[in-house]
Short mmCIF file of the C-alpha atoms (twelve columns), coordinates in Angstrom:
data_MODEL
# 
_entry.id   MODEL 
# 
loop_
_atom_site.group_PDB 
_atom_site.id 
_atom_site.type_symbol 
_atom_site.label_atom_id 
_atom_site.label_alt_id 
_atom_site.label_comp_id 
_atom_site.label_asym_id 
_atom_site.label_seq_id 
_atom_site.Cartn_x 
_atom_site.Cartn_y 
_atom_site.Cartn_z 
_atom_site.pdbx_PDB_model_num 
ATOM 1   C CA . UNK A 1   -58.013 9.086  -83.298 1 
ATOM 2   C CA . UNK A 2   -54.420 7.862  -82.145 1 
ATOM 3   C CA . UNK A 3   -51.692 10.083 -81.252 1 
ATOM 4   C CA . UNK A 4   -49.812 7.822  -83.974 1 
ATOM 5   C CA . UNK A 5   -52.067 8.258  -86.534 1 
ATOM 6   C CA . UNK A 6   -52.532 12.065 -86.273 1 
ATOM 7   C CA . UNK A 7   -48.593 12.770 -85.812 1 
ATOM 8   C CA . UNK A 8   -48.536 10.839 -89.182 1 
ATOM 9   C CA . UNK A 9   -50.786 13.045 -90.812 1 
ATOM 10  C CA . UNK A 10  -49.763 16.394 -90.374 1 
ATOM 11  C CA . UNK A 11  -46.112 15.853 -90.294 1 
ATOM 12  C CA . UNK A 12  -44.029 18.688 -91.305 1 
ATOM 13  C CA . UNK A 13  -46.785 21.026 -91.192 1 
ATOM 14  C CA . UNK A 14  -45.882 24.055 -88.490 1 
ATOM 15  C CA . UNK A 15  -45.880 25.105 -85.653 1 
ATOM 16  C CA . UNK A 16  -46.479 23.083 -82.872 1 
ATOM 17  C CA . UNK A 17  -43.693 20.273 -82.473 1 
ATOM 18  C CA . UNK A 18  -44.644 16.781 -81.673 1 
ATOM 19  C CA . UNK A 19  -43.367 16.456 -78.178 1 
ATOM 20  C CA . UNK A 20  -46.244 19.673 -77.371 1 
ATOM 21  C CA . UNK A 21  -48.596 17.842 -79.442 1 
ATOM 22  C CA . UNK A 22  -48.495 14.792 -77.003 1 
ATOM 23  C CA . UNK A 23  -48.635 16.879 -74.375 1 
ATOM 24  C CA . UNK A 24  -51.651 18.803 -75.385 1 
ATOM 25  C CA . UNK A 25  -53.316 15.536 -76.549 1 
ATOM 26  C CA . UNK A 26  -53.066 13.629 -73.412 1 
ATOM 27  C CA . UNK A 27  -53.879 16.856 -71.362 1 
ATOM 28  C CA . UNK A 28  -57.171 16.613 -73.348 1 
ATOM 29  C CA . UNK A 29  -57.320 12.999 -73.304 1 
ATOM 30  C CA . UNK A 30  -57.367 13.145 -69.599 1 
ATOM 31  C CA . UNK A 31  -59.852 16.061 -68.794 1 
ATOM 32  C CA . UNK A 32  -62.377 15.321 -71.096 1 
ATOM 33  C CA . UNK A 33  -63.263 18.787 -71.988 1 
ATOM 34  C CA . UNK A 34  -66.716 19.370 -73.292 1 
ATOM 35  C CA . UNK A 35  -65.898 22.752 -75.182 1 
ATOM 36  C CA . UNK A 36  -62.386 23.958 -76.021 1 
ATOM 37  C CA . UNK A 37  -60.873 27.699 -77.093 1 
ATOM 38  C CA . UNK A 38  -58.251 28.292 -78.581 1 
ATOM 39  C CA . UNK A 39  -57.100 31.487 -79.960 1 
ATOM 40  C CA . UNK A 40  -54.619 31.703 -82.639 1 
ATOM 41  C CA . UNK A 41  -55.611 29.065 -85.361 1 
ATOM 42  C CA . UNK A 42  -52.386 29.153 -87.880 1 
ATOM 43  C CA . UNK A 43  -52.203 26.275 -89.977 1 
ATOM 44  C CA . UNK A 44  -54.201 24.084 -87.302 1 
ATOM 45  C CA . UNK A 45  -51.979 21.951 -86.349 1 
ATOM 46  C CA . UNK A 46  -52.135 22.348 -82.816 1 
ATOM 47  C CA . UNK A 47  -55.928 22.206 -83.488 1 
ATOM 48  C CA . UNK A 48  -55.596 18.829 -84.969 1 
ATOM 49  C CA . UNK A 49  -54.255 17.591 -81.797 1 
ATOM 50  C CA . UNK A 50  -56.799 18.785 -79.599 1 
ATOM 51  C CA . UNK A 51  -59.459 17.470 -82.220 1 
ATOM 52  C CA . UNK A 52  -57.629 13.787 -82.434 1 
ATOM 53  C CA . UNK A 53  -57.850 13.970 -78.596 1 
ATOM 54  C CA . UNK A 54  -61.431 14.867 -78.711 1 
ATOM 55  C CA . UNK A 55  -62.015 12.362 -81.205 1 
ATOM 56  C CA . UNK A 56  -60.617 9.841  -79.019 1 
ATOM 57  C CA . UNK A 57  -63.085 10.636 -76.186 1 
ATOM 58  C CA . UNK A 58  -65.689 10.701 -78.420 1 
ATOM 59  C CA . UNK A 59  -66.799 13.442 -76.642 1 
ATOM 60  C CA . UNK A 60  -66.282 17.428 -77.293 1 
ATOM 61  C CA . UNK A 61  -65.746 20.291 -79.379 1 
ATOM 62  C CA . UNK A 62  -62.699 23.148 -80.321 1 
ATOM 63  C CA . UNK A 63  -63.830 26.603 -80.907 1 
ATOM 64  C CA . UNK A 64  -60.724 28.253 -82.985 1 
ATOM 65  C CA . UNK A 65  -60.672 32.161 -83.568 1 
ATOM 66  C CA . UNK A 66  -57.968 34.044 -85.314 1 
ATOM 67  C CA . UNK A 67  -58.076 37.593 -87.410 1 
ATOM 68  C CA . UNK A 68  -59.400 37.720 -90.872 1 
ATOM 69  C CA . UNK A 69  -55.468 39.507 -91.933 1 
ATOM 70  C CA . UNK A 70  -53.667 35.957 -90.330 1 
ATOM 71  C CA . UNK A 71  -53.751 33.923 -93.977 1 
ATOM 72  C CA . UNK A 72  -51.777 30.199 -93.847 1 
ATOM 73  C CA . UNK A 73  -51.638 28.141 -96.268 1 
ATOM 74  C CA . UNK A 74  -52.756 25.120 -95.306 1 
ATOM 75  C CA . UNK A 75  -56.260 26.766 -94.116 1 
ATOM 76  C CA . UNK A 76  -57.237 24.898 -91.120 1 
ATOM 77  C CA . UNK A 77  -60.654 24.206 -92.433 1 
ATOM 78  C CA . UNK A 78  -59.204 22.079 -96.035 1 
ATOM 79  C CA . UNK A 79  -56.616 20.235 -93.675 1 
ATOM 80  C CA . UNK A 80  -59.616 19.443 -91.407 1 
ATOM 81  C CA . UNK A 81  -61.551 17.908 -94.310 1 
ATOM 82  C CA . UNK A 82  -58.826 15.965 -95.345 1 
ATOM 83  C CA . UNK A 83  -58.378 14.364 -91.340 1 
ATOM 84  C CA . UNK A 84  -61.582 13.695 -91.135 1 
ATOM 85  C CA . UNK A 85  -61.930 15.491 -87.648 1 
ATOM 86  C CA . UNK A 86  -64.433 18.861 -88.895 1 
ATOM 87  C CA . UNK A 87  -67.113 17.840 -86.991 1 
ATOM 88  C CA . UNK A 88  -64.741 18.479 -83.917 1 
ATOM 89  C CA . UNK A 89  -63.658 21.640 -84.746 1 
ATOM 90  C CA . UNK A 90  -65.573 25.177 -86.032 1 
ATOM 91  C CA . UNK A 91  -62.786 27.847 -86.753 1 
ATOM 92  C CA . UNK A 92  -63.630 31.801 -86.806 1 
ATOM 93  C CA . UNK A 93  -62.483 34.364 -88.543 1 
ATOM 94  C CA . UNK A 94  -62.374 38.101 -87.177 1 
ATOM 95  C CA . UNK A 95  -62.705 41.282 -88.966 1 
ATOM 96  C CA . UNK A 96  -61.353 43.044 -85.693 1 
ATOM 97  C CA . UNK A 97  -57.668 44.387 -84.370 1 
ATOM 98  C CA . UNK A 98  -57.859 41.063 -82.446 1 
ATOM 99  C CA . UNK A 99  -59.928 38.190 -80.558 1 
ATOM 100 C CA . UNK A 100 -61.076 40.176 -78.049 1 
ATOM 101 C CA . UNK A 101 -64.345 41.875 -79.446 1 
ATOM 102 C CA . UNK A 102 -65.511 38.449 -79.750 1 
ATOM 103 C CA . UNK A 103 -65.008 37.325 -76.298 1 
ATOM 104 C CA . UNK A 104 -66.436 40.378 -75.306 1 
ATOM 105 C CA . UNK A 105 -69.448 39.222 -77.221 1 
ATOM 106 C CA . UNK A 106 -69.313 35.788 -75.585 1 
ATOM 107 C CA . UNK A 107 -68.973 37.865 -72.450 1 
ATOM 108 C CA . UNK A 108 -72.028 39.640 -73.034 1 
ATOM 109 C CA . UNK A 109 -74.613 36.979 -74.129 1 
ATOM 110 C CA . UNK A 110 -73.202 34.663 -71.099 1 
ATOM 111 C CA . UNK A 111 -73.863 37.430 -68.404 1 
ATOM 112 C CA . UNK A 112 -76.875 38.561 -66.737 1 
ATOM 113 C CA . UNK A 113 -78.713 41.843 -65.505 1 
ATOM 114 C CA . UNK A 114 -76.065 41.856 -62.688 1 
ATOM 115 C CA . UNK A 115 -73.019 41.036 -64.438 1 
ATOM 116 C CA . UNK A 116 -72.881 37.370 -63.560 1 
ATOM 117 C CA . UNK A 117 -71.414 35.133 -66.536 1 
ATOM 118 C CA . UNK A 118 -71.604 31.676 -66.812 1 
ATOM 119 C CA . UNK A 119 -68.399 30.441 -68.238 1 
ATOM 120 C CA . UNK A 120 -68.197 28.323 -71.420 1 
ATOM 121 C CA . UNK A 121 -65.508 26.546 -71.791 1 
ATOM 122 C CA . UNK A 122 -63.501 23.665 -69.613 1 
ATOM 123 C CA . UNK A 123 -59.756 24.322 -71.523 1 
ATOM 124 C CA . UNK A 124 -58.207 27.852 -73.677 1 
ATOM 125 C CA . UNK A 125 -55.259 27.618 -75.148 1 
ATOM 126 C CA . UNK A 126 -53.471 30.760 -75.724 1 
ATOM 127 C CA . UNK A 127 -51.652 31.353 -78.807 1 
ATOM 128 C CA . UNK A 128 -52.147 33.985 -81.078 1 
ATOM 129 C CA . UNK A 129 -50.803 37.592 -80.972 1 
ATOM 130 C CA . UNK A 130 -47.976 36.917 -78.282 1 
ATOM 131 C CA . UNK A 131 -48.911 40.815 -77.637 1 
ATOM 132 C CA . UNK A 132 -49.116 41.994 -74.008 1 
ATOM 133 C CA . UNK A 133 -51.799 44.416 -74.567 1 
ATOM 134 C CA . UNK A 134 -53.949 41.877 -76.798 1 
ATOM 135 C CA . UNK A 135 -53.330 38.786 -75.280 1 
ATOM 136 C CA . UNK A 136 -53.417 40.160 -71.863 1 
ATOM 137 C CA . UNK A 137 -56.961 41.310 -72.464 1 
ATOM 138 C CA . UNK A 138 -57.707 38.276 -73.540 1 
ATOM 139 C CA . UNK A 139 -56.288 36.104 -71.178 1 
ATOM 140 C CA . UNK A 140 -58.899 38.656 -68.322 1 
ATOM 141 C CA . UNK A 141 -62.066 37.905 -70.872 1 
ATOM 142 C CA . UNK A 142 -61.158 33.937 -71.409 1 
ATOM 143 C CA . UNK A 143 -60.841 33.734 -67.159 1 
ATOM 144 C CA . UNK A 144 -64.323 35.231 -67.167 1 
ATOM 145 C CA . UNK A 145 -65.402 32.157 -69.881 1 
ATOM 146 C CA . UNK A 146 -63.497 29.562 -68.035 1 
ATOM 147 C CA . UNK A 147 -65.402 27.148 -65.718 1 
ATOM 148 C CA . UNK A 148 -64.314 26.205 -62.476 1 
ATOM 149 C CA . UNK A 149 -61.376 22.712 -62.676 1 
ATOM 150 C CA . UNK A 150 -60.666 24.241 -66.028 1 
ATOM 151 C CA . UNK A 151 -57.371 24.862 -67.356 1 
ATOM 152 C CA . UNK A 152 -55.559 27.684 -69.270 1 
ATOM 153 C CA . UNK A 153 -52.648 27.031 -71.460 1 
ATOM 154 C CA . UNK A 154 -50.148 29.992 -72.768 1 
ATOM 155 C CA . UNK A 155 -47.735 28.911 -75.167 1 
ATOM 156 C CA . UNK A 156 -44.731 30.600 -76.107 1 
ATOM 157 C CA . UNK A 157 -43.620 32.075 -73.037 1 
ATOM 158 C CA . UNK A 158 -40.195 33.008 -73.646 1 
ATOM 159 C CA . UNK A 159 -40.769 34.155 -77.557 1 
ATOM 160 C CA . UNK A 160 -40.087 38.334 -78.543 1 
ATOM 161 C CA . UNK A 161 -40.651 40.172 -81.495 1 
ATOM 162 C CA . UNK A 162 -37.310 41.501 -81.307 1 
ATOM 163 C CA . UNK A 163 -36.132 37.966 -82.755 1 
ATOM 164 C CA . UNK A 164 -38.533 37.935 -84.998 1 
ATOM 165 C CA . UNK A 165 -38.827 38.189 -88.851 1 
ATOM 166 C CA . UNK A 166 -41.834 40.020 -89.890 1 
ATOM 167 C CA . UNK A 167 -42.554 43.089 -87.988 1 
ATOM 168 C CA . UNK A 168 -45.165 43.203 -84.919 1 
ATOM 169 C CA . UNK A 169 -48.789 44.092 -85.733 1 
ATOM 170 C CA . UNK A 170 -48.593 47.497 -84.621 1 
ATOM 171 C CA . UNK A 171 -46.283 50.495 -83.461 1 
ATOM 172 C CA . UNK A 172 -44.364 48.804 -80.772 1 
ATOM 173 C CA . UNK A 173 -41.299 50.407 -78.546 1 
ATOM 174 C CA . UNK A 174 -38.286 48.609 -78.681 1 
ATOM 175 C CA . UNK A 175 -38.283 48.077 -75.015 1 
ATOM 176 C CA . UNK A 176 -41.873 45.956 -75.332 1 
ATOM 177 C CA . UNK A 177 -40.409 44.025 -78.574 1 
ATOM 178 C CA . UNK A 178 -37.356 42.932 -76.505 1 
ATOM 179 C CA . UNK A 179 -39.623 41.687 -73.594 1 
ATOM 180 C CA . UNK A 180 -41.166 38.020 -73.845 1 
ATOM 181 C CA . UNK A 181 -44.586 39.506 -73.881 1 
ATOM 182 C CA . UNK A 182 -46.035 36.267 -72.862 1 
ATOM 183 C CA . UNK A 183 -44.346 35.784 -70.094 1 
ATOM 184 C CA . UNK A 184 -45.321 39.195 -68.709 1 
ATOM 185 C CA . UNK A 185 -49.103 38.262 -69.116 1 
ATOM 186 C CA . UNK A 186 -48.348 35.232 -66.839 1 
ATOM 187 C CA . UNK A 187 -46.737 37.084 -64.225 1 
ATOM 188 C CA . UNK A 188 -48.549 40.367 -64.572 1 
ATOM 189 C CA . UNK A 189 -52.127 39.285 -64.715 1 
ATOM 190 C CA . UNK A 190 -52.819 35.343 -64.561 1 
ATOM 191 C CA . UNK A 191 -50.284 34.671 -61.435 1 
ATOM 192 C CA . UNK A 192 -52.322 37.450 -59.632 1 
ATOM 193 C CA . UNK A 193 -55.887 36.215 -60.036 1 
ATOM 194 C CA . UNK A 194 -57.289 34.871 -57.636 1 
ATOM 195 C CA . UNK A 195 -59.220 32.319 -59.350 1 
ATOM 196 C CA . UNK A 196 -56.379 30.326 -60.005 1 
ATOM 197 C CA . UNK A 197 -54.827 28.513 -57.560 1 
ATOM 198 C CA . UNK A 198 -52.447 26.397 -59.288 1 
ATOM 199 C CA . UNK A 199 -49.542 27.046 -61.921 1 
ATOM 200 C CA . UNK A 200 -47.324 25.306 -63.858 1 
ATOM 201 C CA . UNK A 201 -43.861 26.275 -65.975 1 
ATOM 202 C CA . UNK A 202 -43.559 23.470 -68.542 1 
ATOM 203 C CA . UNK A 203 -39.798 23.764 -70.268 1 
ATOM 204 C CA . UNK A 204 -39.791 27.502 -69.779 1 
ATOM 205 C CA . UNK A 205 -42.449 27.098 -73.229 1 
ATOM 206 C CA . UNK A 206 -45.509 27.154 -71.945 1 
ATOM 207 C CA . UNK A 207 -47.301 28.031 -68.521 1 
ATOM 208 C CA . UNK A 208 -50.267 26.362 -67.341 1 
ATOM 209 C CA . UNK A 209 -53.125 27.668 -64.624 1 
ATOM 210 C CA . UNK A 210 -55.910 26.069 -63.523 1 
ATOM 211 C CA . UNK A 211 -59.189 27.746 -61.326 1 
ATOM 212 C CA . UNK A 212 -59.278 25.074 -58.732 1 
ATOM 213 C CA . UNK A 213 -59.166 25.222 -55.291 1 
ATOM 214 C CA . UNK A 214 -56.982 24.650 -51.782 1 
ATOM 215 C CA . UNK A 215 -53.566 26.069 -51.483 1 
ATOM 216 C CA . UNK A 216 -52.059 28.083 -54.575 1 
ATOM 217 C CA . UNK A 217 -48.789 26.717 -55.689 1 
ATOM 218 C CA . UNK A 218 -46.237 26.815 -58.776 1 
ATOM 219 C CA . UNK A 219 -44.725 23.911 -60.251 1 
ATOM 220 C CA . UNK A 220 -41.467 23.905 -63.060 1 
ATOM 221 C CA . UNK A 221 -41.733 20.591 -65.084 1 
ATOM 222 C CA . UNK A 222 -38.985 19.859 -67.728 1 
ATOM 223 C CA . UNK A 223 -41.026 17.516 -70.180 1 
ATOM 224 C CA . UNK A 224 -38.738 17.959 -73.007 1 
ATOM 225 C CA . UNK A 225 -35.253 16.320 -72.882 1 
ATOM 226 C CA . UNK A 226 -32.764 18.494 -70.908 1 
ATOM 227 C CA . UNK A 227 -30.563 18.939 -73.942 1 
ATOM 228 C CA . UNK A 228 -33.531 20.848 -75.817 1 
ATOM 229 C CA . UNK A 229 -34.778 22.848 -73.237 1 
ATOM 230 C CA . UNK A 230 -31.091 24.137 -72.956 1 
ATOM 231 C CA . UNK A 231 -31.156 24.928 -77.047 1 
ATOM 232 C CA . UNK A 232 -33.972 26.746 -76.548 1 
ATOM 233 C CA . UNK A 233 -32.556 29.012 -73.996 1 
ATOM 234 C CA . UNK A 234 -29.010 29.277 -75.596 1 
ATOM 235 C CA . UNK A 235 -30.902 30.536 -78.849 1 
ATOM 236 C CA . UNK A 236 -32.797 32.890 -76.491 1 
ATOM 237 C CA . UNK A 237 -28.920 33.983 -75.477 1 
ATOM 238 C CA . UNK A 238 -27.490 34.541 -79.067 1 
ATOM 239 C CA . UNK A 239 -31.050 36.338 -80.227 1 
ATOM 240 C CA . UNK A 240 -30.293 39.000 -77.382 1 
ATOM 241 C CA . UNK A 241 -26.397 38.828 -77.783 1 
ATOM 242 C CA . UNK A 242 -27.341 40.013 -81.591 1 
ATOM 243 C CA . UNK A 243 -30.092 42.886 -80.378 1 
ATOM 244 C CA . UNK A 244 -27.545 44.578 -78.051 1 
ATOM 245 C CA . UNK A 245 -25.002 44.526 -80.612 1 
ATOM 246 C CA . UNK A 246 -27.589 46.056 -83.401 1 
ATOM 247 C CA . UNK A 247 -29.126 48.228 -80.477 1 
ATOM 248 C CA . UNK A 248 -26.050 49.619 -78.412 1 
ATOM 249 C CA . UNK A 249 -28.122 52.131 -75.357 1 
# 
């Protein structure tokens, strides 16, 4: 399926922008993955992409898993049926606290007597809890599933729960909420494994990794025009501005 054509058909339905979803298309365009993660389903959207992409190739398969308490209305799996693209995609539901059991699972039936798993998947996109605790985890389980030349995606890098809405899905302190959680899993756990040897900071949104090999580096790309990468951090400004002022120390 056409960039074109799937833009058309999910516009206005949240969250990922257009701009991302060309990104993530062409990524997937490119690679020709074989099996995809993603974790964090929402209303699919970014799922759509990936699926178009797949589509495209006429070649591969999205494996989406998000908790049984995340409801969105539309439910991937209708606005699947109505693109045409289900036989791309299978989403999962979770009775758990998060993802994780299930990788653990996938872990477990991948792995032998001495603790050797072979990986699943060729690309895992990142972009559910936005929790350091859960999606760190996660991030260590999905490395384990990832196959060598594949790629990790983490979207969201500079978002906080502090600026957000609804409240976080557990007990948090305030000094985690104000922290982009995201970005802490990037430099905390993925920049430190050795299996990947090269990184990538796309519009300070989302950061990239990928288990290759030769030298490691880091790359900052600005995709995005300059003028919205700059809105994105001025709103990141004003949201902190406000939490200091509500939250004097």
């Amino acid at each position: 399926m056409e960039f074109d054509t799937i833009r058309a058909k999910i516009d206005g339905i949240p969250h990922m922008d257009a701009h991302h979803g060309r990104l993530i298309y062409d990524h997937v365009r490119k690679s020709r993955p074989s099996l995809i993660l993603e974790l964090g389903s929402a209303h699919g959207v970014s799922a759509a992409y990936i699926c178009a992409a797949l589509e495209a190739n006429s070649h591969g398969r999205l494996v989406s898993i998000d908790i049984d308490r995340a409801t969105y209305e539309p439910w991937p799996v209708k606005l699947f049926e109505t693109l045409g693209l289900s036989d791309r995609a299978e989403f999962i539901r979770v009775p758990d606290s998060s993802y994780c059991w299930l990788l653990r699972n996938q872990i477990k039936e991948q792995s032998d007597a001495a603790g050797n798993c072979v990986p699943l998947y060729d690309f895992v996109f990142i972009d559910g809890a936005h929790e350091f605790t859960i999606d760190g985890l996660a991030t260590v389980l999905a490395t384990k599933l990832l196959k060598p030349d594949g790629w990790l995606l983490l979207d969201d890098l500079d978002w906080t729960y502090s600026g957000f809405e609804h409240p976080p899905p557990f007990h948090m302190s305030q000094s985690q909420m104000d922290v982009a959680n995201v970005r802490e899993v990037f430099e905390c756990i993925v920049r430190g494994d050795p299996s990947y040897t090269e990184f990538r900071i796309e519009d300070e949104h989302w950061a990239w990794a990928h288990k290759g090999n030769g030298p490691r580096k880091l790359d900052l790309v600005v995709s995005e025009p300059l003028s919205a990468v700059a809105t994105r951090k001025a709103r990141s400004v004003v949201r902190e501005i406000r939490r200091r002022r509500a939250n004097p120390r």
